[in-house]
C-alpha positions as CSV (number, residue, x, y, z in Angstrom):
1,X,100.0,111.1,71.3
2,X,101.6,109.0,74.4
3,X,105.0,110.6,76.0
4,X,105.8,107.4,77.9
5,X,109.5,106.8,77.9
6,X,110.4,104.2,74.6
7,X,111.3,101.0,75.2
8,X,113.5,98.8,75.2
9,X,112.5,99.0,80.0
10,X,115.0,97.2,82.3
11,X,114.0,95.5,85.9
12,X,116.5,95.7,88.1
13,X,117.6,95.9,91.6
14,X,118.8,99.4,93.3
15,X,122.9,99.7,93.6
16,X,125.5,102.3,94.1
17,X,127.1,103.7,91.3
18,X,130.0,100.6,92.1
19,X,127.3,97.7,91.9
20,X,126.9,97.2,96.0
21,X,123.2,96.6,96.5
22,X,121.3,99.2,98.4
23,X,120.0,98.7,101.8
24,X,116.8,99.3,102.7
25,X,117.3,102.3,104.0
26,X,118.8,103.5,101.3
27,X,116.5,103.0,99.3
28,X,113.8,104.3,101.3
29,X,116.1,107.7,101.4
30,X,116.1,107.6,97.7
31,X,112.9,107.1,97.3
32,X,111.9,110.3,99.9
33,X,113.9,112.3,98.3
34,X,112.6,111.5,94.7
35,X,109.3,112.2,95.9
36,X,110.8,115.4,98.1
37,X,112.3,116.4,94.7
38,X,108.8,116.2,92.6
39,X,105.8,117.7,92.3
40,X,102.9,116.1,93.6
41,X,102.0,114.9,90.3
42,X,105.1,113.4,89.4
43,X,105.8,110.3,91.6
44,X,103.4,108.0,91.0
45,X,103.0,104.3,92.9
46,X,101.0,101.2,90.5
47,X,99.2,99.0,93.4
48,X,97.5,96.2,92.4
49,X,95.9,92.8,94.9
50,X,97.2,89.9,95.3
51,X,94.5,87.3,97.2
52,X,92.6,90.1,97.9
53,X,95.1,92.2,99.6
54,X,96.5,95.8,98.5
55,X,100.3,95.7,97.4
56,X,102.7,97.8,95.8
57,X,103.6,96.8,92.4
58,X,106.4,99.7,91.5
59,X,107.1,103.5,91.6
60,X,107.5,106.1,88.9
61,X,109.7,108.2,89.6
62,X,110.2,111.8,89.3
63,X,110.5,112.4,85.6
64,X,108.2,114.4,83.0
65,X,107.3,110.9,81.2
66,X,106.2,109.5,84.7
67,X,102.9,110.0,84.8
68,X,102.7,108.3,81.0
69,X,104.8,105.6,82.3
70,X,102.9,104.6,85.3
71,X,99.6,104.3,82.8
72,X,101.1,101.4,80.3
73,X,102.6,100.0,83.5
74,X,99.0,99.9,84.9
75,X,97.8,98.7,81.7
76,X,100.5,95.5,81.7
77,X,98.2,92.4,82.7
78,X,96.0,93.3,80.3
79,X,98.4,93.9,77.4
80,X,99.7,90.5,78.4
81,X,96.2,89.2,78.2
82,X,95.7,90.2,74.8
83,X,98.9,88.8,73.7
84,X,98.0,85.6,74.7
85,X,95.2,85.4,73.3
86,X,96.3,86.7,69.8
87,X,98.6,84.0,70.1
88,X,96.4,81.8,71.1
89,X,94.2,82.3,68.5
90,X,96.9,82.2,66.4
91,X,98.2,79.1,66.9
92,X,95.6,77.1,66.2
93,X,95.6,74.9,63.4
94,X,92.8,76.5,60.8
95,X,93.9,80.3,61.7
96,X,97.9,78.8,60.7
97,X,96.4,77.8,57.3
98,X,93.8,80.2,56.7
99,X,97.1,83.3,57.6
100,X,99.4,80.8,55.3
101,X,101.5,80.7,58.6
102,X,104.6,77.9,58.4
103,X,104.9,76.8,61.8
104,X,108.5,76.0,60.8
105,X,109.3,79.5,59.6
106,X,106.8,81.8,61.6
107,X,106.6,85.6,60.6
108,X,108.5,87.7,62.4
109,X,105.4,90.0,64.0
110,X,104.4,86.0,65.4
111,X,107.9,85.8,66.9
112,X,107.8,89.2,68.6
113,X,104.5,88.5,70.2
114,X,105.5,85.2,71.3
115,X,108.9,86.8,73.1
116,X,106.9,89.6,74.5
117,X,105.0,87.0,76.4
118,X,108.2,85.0,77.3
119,X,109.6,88.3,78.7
120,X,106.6,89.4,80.5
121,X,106.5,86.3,82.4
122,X,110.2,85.9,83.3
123,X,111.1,83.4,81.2
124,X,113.6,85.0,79.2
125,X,116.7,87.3,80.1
């Protein structure tokens, strides 16, 4: 069984408890003393490449559901991946008649994979 943290996940930015972004020093002293705070195992960095070059992609931070956390992070391009290409496959013409799929009035489980991939890819709040 997986003991990552349920959804629904936020992005956001780092603030103080009144809203006023954090600097970057701040944050890097949070972040030191998250990882200070942890054991080793604990506080966990996803990297990935972009053109060929090594970059951070986020942190886990320090608690017990981390570890679980950081692996369906890792595993997000992928997941998106197979989205689209359920939906894609989907929404071609035979698979909508052979599934008895109105295009009008899509099933709901068609509607949550189509807003998954709209929300992966930024393009919905």
């Amino acid at each position: 069984m997986s003991e990552y943290t349920k959804g629904p996940w936020t992005a956001h930015n780092m603030v103080h408890e009144e809203g006023r972004p954090m600097t970057p020093d701040e944050i890097g002293e949070y972040v030191a003393n998250s990882v200070r705070m942890s054991p080793e195992t604990r506080f966990l960095f996803i990297s990935g490449q972009n053109d060929g070059v090594d970059v951070d992609v986020c942190h886990v931070g320090n608690g017990p559901k981390g570890p679980w956390n950081a692996k369906l992070i890792a595993a997000a391009p992928e997941l998106l991946e197979a989205l689209e290409n359920v939906a894609g496959f989907i929404d071609t013409p035979i698979m909508r008649r052979k599934l008895g799929i109105d295009q009008q009035n899509p099933p709901e489980w068609i509607e949550s994979v189509r807003s998954a991939i709209r929300k992966a890819k930024g393009e919905t709040q």
